[in-house]
C-alpha positions in Angstrom: 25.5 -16.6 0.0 22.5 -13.9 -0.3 25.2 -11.3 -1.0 27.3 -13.1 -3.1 24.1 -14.2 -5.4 23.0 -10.5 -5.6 26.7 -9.3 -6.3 26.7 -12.2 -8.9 23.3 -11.4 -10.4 24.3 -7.3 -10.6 27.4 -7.7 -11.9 25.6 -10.1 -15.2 23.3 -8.0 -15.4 25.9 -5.2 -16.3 27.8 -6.9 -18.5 24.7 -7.5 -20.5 23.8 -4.2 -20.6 27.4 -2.9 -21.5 27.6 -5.4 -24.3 24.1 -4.7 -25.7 24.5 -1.3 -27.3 27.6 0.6 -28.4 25.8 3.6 -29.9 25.3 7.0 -28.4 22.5 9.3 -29.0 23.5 13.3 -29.9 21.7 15.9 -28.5 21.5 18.8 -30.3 21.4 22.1 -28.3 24.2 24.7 -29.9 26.4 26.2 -28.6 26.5 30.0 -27.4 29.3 33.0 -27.9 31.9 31.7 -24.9 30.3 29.3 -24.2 29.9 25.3 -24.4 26.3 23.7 -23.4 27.0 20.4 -21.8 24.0 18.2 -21.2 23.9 17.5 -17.4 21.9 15.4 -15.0 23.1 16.3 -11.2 21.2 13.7 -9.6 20.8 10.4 -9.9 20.6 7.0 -7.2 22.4 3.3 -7.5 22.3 0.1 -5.2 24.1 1.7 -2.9 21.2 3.8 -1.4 18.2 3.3 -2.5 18.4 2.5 -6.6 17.9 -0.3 -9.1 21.1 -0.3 -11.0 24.4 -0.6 -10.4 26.8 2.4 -10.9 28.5 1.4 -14.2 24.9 1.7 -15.9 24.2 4.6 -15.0 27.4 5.7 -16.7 26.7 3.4 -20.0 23.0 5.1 -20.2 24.3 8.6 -19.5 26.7 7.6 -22.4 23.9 6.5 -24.6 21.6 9.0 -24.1 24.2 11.9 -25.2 24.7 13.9 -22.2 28.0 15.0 -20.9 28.3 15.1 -17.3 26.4 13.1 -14.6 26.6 12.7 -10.9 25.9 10.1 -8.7 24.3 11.5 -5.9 23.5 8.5 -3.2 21.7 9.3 -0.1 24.0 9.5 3.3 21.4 8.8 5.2 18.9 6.5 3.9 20.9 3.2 2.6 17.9 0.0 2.1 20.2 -2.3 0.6 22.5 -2.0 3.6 22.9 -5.3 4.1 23.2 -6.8 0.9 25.8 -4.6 -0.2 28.5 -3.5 2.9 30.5 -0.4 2.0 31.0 3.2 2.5 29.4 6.4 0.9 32.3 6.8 -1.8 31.7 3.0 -3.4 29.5 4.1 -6.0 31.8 6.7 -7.3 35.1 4.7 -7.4 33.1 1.6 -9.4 31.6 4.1 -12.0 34.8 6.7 -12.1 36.8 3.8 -15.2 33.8 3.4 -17.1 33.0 7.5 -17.1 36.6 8.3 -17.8 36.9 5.5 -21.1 33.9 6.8 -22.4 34.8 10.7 -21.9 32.2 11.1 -19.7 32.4 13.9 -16.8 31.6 11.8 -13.4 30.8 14.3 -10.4 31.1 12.9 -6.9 28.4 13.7 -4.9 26.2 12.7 -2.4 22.7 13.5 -1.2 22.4 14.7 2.3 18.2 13.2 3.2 16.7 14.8 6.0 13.0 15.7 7.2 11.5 19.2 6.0 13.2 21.6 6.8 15.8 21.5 5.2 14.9 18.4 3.3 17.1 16.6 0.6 19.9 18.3 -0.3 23.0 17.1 -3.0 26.3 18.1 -2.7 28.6 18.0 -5.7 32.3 18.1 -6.3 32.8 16.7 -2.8 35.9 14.9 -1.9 35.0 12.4 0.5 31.6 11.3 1.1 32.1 9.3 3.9 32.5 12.9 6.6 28.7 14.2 5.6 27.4 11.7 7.8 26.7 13.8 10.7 23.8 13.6 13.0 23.3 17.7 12.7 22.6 18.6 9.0 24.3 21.8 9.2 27.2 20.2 10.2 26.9 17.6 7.2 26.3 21.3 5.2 29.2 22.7 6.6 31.7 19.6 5.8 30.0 20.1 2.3 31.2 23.0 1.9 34.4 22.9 3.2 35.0 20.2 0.8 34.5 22.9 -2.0 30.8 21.7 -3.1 28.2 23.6 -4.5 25.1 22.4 -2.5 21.5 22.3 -4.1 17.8 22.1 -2.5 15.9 18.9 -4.5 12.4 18.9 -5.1 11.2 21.8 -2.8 7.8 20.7 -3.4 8.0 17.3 -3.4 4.3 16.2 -2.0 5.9 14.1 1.0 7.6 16.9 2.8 5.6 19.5 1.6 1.9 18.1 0.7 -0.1 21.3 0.9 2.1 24.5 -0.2 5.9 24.6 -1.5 7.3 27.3 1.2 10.5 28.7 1.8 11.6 27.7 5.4 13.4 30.0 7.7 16.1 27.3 7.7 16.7 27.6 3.9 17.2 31.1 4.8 20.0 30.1 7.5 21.4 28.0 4.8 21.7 30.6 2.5 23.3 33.1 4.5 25.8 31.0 5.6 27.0 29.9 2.3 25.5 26.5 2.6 23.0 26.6 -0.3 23.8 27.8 -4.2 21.3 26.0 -6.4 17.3 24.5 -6.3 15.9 22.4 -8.7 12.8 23.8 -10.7 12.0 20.2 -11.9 12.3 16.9 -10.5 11.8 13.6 -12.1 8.1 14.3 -13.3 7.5 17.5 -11.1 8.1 20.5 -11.7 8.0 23.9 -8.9 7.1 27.1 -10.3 7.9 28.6 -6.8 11.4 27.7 -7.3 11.9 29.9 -10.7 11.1 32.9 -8.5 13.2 32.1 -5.4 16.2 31.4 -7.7 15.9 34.4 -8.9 15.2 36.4 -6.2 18.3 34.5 -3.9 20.6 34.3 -6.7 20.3 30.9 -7.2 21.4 28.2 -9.7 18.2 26.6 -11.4 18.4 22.7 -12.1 16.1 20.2 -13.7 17.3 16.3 -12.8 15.9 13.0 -13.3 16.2 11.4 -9.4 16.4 8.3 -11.4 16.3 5.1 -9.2 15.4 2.7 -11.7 16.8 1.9 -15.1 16.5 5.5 -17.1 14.4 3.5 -20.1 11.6 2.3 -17.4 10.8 6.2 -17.0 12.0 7.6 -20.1 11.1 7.5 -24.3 14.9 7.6 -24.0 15.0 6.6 -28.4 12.7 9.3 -28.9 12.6 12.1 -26.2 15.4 13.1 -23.7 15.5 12.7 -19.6 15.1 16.1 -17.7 18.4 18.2 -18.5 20.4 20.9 -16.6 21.7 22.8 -19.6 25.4 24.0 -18.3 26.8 27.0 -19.8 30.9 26.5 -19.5 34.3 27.5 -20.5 35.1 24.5 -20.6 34.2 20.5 -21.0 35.9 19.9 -18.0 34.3 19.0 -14.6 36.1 22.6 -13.2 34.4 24.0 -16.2 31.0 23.2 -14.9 31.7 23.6 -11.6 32.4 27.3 -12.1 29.5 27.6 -14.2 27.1 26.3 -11.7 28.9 28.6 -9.0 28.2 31.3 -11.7 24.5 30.6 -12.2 24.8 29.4 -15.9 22.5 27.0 -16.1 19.1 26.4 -18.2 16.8 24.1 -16.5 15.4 22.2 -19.9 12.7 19.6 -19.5 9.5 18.4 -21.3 10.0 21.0 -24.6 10.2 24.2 -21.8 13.7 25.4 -20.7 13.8 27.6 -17.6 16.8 30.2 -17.1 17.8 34.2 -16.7 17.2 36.3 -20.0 21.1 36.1 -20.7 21.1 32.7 -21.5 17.8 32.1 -22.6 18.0 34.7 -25.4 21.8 33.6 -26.9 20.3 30.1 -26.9 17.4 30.6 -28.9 19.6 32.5 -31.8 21.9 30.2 -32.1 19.6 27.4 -32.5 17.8 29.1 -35.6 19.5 30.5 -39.1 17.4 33.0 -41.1 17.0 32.9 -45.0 15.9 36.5 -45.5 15.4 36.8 -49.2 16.1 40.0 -51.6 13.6 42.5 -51.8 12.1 45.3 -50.1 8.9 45.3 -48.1 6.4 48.0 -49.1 3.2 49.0 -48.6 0.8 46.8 -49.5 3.2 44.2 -50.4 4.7 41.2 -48.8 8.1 39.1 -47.9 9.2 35.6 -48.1 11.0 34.7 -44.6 12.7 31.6 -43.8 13.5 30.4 -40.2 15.7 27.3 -39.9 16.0 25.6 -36.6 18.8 23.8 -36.5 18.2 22.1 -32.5 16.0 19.3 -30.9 14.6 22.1 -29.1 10.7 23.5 -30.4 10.1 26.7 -30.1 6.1 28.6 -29.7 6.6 32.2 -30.5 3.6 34.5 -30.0 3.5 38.6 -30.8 3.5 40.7 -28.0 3.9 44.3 -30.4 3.1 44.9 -33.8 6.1 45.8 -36.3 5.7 49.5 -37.6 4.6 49.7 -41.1 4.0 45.8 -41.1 2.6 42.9 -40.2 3.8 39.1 -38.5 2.5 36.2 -37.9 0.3 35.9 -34.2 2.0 33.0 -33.6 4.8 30.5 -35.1 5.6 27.4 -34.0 9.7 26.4 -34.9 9.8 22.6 -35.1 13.1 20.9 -35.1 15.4 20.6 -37.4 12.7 22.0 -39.7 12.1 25.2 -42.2 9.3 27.5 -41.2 8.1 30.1 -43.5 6.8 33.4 -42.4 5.2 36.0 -44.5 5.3 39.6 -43.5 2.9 42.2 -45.0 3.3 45.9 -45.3 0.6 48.4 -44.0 2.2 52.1 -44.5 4.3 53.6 -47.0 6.4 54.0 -43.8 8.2 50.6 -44.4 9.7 51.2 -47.9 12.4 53.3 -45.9 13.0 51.0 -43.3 16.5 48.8 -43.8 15.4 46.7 -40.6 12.0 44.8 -39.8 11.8 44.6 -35.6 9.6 41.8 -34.6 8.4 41.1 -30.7 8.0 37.7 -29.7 7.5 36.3 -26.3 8.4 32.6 -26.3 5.8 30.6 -24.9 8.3 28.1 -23.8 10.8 30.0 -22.3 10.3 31.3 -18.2 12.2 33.6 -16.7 10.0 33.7 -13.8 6.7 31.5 -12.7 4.6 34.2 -14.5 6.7 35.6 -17.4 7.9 34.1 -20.4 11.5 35.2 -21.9 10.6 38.0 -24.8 13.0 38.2 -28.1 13.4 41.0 -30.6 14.2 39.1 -34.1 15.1 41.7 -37.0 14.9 40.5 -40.6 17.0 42.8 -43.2 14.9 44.8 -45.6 16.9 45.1 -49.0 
């Protein structure tokens, strides 16, 4: 009777929430030159381990919330509603995989492998059958991982209950890596984010994430009307689920998560043009006088530029600060008589927003025509 009641009482409270909103939220990141930007969240829990809601909501909110791809990623090992709800590792996937494919959402099977430091949590995606990562050796769980196909990711590296005093690479990870058992890390989690991480991505070639770990409903945690839940910004070919999973396997990915996106120089940069347009009005800049510069962003992303090297034979603006979906105008002044031949004005900007490591912020070169 207990599990009937609960499977009673989850399956109304579904249908309410399916049945109380049919709108969807779009987020508005650009695309880039060859590329598509789907709006991901890699990790995420239901009933079936240790979540609040069951599977088909976290498809409908997904929906709502504008993103493009999700995966379910239940723990293997750590299952609290056990005896309420009797089934196997793949249950989750096969009640959300209608709902995801009616609403055109990519569903990613997926699991989350939860062991003791080291090696820690670990999700595997684009697995076929979660039921043959239960293993009692975790490099055994790893290697049916990857034998599966899956790209394999290290979540919250410096998550205070496995690693409460310093977030350190373990000689295990290494192991992992070298055996093709690890591709990816996650820079944020939920509310926490791991500087470390930037840097060992980069250094070990690996894919950055930022995921939610959501166990309960995604509007208990999240201004989910007004903001957006942590993304992984996916740069692919293609909408498809193959289309991400090569671009993960590819490192494409912007980690993008309260206003500050995380991510290798080639992405970061494309991003960031594509989300302003430029009014540059007619005139030349000479000494002594000034010009008239309009910067359009056209994303929900804000950008905080600051100078980092003068323009020769003018002067920007310190700092500007592009709001979205907002004009900002920028004046620039001339100092020499050197600028009156100049076709092009150079500007340096780092952007305050943007990391390409734990200590370095992505740096852009914007040019404004001078005619």
């Amino acid at each position: 009777m207990r599990i009937k009641g609960l499977l009673t009482f989850l399956a109304v409270c579904t249908i309410s929430f399916l049945s109380y909103s049919q709108s969807r939220k779009v987020i508005h990141i650009p695309d880039i030159p060859g590329f598509q930007v789907l709006k991901c969240d890699f990790h995420t829990h239901t009933v079936f381990s240790d979540g609040a809601v069951w599977p088909t909501v976290r498809v409908k909110e997904a929906w709502e919330e504008g993103l493009d791809a999700i995966s379910i990623t239940d723990h293997i090992e750590y299952r609290p509603h056990s005896k309420d709800i009797v089934s196997d590792h793949n249950r989750s996937y096969e009640i959300a995989e209608p709902l995801a494919k009616s609403l055109n959402l990519i569903l990613i099977r997926g699991a989350e492998i939860t062991r003791s430091m080291p090696p820690g949590h670990l999700n595997a995606l684009f697995i076929k059958n979660a039921n043959l990562l239960e293993r009692d050796d975790v490099f055994d769980a790893l290697k049916e991982a990857r034998d599966q196909g899956a790209f394999i990711l290290w979540n919250h590296p410096g998550w205070k209950a496995q690693q409460p005093d310093t977030t350190l690479w373990w000689n295990d990870h290494s192991r992992l890596l070298q055996n093709d058992l690890l591709h990816g890390i996650e820079v944020f989690n939920s509310n926490e984010y791991y500087p470390e991480a930037i840097d060992w991505a980069k250094e070990k070639r690996l894919t950055v994430f930022s995921n939610t770990d959501i166990h309960p409903p995604t509007g208990m945690v999240y201004d989910v009307k007004n903001e957006h839940r942590p993304l992984t910004l996916v740069f692919a070919k293609s909408r498809t689920e193959g289309g991400i999973r090569e671009a993960l396997f590819n490192r494409r990915t912007i980690a993008y998560f309260n206003h500050t996106l995380v991510g290798n120089t080639r992405l970061l940069e494309p991003l960031f043009f594509s989300s302003i347009k430029i009014k540059n009005y007619p005139g030349k800049l000479i000494n002594r006088g000034s010009k008239t510069i309009e910067i359009e962003n056209i994303s929900d992303i804000e950008y905080s530029l600051e100078l980092v090297q003068p323009g020769v034979g003018f002067d920007a603006p310190a700092s500007i600060i592009l709001e979205p979906h907002r004009i900002t105008s920028i004046e620039l002044n001339g100092n020499s008589e050197q600028v009156a031949g100049m076709n092009e004005l150079n500007v340096y900007y780092k952007i305050n927003n943007m990391w390409v490591s734990s200590t370095e912020n992505a740096v852009i070169t914007v040019t404004f025509s001078n005619n």
